[in-house]
N, CA, C and O atoms as a GROMACS GRO file, in nm:
protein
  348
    1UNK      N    1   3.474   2.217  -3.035
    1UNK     CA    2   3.460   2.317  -3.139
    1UNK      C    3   3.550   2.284  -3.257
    1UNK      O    4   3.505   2.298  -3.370
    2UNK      N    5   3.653   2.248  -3.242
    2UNK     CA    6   3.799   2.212  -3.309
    2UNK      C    7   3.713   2.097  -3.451
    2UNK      O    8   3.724   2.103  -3.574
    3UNK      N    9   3.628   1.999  -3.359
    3UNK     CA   10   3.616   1.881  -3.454
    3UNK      C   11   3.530   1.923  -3.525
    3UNK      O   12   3.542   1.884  -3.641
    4UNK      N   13   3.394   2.028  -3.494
    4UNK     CA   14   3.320   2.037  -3.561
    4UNK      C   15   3.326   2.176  -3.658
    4UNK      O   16   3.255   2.190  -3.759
    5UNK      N   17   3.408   2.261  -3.617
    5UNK     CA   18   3.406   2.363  -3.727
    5UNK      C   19   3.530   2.273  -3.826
    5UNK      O   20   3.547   2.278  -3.948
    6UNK      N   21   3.586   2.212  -3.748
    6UNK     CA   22   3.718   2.164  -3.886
    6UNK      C   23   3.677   2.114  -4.004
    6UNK      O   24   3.724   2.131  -4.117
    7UNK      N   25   3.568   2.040  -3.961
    7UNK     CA   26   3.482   1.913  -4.046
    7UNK      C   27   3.400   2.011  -4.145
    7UNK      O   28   3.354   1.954  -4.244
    8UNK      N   29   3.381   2.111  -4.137
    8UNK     CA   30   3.276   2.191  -4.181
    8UNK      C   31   3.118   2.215  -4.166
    8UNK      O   32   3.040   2.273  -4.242
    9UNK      N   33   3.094   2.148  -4.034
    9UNK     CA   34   2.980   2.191  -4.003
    9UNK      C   35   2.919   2.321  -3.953
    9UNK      O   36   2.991   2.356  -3.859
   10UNK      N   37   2.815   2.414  -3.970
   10UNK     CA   38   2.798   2.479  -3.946
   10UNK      C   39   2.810   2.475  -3.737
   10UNK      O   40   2.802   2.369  -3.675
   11UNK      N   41   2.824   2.573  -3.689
   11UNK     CA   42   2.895   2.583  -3.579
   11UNK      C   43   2.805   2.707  -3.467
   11UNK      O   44   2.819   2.827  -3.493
   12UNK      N   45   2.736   2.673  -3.373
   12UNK     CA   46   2.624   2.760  -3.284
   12UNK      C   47   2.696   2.742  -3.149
   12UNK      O   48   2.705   2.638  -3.084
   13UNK      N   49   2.758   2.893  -3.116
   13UNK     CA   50   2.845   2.908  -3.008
   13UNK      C   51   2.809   2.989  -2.903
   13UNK      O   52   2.812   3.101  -2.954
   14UNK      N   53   2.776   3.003  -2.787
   14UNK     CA   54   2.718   3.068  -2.697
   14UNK      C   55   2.801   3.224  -2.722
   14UNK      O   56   2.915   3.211  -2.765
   15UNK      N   57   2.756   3.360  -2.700
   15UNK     CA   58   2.820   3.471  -2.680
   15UNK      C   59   2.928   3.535  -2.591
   15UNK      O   60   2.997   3.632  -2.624
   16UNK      N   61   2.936   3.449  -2.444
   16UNK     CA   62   2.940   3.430  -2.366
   16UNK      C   63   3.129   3.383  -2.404
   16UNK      O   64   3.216   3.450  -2.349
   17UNK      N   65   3.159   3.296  -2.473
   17UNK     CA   66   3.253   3.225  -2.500
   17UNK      C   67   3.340   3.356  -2.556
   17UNK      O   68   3.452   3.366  -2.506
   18UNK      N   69   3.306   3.445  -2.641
   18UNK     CA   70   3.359   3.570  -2.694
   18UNK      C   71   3.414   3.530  -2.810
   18UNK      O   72   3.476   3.620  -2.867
   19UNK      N   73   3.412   3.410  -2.872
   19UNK     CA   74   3.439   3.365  -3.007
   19UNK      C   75   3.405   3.509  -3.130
   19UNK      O   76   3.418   3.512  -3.253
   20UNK      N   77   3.371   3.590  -3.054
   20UNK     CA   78   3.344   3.680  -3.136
   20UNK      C   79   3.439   3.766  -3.179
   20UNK      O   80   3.424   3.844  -3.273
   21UNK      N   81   3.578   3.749  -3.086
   21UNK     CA   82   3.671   3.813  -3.110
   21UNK      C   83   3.752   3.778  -3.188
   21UNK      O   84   3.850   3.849  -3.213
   22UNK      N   85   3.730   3.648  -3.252
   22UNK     CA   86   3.818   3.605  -3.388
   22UNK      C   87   3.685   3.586  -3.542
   22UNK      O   88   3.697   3.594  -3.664
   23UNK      N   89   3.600   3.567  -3.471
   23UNK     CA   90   3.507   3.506  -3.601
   23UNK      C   91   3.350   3.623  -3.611
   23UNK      O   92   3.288   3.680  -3.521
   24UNK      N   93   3.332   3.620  -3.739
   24UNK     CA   94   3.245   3.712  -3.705
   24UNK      C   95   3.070   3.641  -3.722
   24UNK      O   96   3.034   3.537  -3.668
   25UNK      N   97   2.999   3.713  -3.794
   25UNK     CA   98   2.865   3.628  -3.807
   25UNK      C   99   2.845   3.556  -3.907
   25UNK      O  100   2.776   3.454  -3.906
   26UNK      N  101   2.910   3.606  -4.012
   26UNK     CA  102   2.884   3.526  -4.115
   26UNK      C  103   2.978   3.373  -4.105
   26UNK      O  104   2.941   3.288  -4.187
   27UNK      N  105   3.077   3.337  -4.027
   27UNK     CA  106   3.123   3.248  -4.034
   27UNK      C  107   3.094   3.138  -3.890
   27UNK      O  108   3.155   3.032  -3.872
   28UNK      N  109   2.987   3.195  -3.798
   28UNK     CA  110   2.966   3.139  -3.701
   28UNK      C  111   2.824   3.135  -3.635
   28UNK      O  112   2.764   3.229  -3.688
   29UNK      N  113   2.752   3.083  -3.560
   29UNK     CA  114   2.620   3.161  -3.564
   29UNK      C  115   2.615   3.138  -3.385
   29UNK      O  116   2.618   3.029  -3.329
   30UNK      N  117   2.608   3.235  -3.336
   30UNK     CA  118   2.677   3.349  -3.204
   30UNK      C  119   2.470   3.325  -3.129
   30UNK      O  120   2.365   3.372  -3.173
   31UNK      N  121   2.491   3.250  -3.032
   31UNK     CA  122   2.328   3.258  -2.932
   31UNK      C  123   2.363   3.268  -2.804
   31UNK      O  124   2.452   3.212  -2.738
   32UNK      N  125   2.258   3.368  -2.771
   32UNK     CA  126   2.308   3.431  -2.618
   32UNK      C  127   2.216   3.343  -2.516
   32UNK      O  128   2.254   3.334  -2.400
   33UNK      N  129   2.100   3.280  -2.555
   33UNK     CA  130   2.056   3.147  -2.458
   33UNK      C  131   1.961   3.084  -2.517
   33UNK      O  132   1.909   3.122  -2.621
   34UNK      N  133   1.926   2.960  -2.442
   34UNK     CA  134   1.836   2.859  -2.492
   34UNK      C  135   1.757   2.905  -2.615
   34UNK      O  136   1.783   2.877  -2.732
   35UNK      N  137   1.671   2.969  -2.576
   35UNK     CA  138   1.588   2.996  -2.660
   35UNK      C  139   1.579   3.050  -2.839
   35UNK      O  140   1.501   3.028  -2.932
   36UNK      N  141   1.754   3.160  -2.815
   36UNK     CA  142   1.756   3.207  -2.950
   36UNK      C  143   1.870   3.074  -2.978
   36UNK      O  144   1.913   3.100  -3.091
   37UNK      N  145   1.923   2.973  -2.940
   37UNK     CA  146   1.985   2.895  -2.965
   37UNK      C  147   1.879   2.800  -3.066
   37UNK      O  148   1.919   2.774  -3.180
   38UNK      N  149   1.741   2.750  -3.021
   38UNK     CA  150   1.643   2.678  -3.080
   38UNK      C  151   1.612   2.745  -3.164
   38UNK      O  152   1.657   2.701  -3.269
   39UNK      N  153   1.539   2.863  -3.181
   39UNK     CA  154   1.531   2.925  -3.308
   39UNK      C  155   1.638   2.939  -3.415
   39UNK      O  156   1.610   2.922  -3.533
   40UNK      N  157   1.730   2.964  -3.385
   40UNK     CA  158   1.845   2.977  -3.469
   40UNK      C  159   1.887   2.819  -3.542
   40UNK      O  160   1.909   2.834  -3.662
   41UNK      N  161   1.897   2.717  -3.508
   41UNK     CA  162   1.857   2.613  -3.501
   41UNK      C  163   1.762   2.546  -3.593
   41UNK      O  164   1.792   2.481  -3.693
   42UNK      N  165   1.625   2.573  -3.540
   42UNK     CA  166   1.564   2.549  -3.672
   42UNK      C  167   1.539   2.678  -3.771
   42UNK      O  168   1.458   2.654  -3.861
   43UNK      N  169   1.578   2.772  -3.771
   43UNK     CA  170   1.598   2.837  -3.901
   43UNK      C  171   1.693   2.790  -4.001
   43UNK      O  172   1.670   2.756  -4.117
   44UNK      N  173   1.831   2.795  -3.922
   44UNK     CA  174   1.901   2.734  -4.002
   44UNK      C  175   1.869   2.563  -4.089
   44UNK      O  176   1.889   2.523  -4.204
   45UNK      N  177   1.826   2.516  -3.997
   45UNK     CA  178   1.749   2.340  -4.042
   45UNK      C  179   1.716   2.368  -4.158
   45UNK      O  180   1.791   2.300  -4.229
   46UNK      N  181   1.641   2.434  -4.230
   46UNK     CA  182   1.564   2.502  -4.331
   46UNK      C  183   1.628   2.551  -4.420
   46UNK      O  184   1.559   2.547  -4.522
   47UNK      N  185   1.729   2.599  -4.441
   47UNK     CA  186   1.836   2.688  -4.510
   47UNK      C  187   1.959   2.645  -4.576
   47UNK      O  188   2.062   2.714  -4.570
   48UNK      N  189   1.953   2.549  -4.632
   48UNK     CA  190   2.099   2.463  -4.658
   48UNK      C  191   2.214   2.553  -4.743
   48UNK      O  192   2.336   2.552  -4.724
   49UNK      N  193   2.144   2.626  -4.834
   49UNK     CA  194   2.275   2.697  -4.902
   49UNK      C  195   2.331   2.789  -4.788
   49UNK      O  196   2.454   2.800  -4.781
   50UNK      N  197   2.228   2.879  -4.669
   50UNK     CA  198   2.351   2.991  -4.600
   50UNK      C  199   2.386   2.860  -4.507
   50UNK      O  200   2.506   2.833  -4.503
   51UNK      N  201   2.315   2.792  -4.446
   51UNK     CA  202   2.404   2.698  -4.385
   51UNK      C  203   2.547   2.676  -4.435
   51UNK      O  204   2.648   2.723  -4.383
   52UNK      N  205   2.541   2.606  -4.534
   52UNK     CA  206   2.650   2.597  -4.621
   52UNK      C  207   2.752   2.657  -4.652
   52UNK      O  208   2.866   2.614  -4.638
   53UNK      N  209   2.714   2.788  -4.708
   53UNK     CA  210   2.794   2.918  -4.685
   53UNK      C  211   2.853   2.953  -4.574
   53UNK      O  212   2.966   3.001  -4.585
   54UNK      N  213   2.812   2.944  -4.477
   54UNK     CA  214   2.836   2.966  -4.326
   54UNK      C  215   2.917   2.911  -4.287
   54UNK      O  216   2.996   2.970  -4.213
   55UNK      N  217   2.934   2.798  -4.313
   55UNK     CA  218   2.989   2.679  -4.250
   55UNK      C  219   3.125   2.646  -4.284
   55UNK      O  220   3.212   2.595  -4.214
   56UNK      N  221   3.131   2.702  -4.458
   56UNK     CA  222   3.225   2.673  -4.536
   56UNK      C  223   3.376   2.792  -4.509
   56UNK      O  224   3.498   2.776  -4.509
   57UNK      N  225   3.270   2.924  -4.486
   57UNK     CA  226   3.343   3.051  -4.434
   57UNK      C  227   3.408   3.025  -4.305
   57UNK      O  228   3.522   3.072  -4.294
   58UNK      N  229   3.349   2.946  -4.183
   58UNK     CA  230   3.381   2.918  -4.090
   58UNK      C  231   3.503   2.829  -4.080
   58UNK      O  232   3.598   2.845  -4.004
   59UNK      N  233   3.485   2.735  -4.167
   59UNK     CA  234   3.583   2.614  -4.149
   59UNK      C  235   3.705   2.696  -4.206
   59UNK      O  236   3.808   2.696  -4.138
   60UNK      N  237   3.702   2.771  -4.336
   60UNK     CA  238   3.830   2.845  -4.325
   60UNK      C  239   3.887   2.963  -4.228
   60UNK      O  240   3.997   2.969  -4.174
   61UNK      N  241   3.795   3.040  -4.223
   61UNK     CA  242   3.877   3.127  -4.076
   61UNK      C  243   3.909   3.040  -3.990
   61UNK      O  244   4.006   3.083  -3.929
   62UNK      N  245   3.872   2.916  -3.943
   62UNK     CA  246   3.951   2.828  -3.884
   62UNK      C  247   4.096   2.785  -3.904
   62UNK      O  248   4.183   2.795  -3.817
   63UNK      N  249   4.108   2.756  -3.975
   63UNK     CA  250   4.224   2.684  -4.037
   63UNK      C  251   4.313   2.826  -4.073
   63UNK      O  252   4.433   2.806  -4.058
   64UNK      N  253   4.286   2.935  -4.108
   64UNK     CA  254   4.355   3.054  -4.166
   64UNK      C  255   4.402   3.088  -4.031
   64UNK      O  256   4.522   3.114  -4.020
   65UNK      N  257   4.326   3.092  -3.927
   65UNK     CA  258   4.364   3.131  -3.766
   65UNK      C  259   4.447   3.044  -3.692
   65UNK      O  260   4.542   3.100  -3.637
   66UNK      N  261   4.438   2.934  -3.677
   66UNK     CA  262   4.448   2.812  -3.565
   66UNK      C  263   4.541   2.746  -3.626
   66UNK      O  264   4.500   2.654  -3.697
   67UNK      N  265   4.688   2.767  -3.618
   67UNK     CA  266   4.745   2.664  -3.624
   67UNK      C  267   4.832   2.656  -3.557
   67UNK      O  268   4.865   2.773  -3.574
   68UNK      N  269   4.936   2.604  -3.461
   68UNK     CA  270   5.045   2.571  -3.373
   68UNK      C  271   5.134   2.690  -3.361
   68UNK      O  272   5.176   2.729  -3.252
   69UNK      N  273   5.157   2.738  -3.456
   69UNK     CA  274   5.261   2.828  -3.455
   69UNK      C  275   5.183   3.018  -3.419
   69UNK      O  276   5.228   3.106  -3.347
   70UNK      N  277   5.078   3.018  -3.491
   70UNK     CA  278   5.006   3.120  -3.471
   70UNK      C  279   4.983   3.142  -3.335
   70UNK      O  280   5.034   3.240  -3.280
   71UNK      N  281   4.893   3.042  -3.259
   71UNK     CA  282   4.835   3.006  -3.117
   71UNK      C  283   4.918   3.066  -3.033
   71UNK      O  284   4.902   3.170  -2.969
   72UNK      N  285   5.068   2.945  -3.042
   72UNK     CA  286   5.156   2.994  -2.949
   72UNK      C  287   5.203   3.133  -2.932
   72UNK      O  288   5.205   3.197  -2.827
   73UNK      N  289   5.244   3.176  -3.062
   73UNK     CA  290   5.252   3.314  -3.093
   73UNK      C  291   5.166   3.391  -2.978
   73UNK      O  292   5.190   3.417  -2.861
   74UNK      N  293   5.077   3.409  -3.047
   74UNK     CA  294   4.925   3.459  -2.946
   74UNK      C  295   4.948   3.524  -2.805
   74UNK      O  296   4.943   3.640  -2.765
   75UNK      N  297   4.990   3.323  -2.705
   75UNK     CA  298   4.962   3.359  -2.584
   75UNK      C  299   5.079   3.402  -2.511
   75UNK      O  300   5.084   3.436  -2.393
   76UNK      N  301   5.189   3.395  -2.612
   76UNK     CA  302   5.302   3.473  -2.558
   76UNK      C  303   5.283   3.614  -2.566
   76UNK      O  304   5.299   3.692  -2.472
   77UNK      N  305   5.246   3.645  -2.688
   77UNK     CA  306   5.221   3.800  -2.650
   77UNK      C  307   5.112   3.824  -2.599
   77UNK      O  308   5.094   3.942  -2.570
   78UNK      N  309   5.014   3.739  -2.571
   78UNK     CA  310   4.859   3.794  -2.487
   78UNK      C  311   4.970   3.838  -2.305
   78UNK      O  312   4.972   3.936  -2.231
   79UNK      N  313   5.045   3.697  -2.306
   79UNK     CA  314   5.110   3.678  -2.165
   79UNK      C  315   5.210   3.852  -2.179
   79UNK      O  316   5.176   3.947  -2.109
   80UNK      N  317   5.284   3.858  -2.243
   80UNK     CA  318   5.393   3.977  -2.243
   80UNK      C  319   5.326   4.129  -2.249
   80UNK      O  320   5.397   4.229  -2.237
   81UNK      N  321   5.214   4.135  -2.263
   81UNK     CA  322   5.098   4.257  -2.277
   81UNK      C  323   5.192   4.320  -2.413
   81UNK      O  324   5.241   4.431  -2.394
   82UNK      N  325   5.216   4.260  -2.536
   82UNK     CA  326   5.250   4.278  -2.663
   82UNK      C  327   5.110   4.324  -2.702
   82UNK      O  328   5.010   4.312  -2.631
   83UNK      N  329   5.116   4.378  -2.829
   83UNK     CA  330   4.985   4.333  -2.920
   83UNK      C  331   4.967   4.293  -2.963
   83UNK      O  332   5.066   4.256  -3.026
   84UNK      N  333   4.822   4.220  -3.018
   84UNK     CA  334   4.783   4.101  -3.050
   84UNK      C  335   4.685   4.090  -3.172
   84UNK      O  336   4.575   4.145  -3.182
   85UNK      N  337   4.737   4.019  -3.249
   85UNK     CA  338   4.688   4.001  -3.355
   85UNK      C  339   4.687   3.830  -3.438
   85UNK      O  340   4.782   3.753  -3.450
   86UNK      N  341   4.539   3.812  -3.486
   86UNK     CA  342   4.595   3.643  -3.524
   86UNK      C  343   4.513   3.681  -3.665
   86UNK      O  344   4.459   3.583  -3.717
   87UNK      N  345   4.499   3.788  -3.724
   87UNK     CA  346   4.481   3.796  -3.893
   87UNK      C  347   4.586   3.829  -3.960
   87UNK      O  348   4.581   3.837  -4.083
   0.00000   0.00000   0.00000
């Protein structure tokens, strides 16, 4: 996930994973199985500017979220039942 949202590619993540709890739709595109995975897929194929858009939104909530110091942060307080916040 790391290489390909970093790079800025648009990014199709199972629901399942709960990526939903940092990223929302517009910066990720969220399929609950095979099927809406292929459709979603080639819709997007078709679509280069929201692709684009998408992708571009994504790669920064990446980088705005994910970095060494944040992370760690995180799972110390996920671990300490602190509250948790990575915006």
């Amino acid at each position: 996930i790391a290489s390909i949202i970093g790079n800025g590619l648009l990014t199709f993540i199972d629901e399942k994973v709960q990526m939903n709890d940092f990223f929302n739709k517009d910066e990720i595109i969220f399929y609950n199985n095979i099927g809406d995975l292929a459709e979603k897929i080639k819709f997007y194929s078709n679509k280069d500017s929201i692709r684009k858009k998408i992708a571009k939104k994504g790669k920064a909530k990446y980088f705005k979220l994910f970095n060494e110091k944040k992370i760690s942060k995180y799972f110390i307080d996920v671990s300490l039942g602190n509250n948790v916040t990575l915006y």
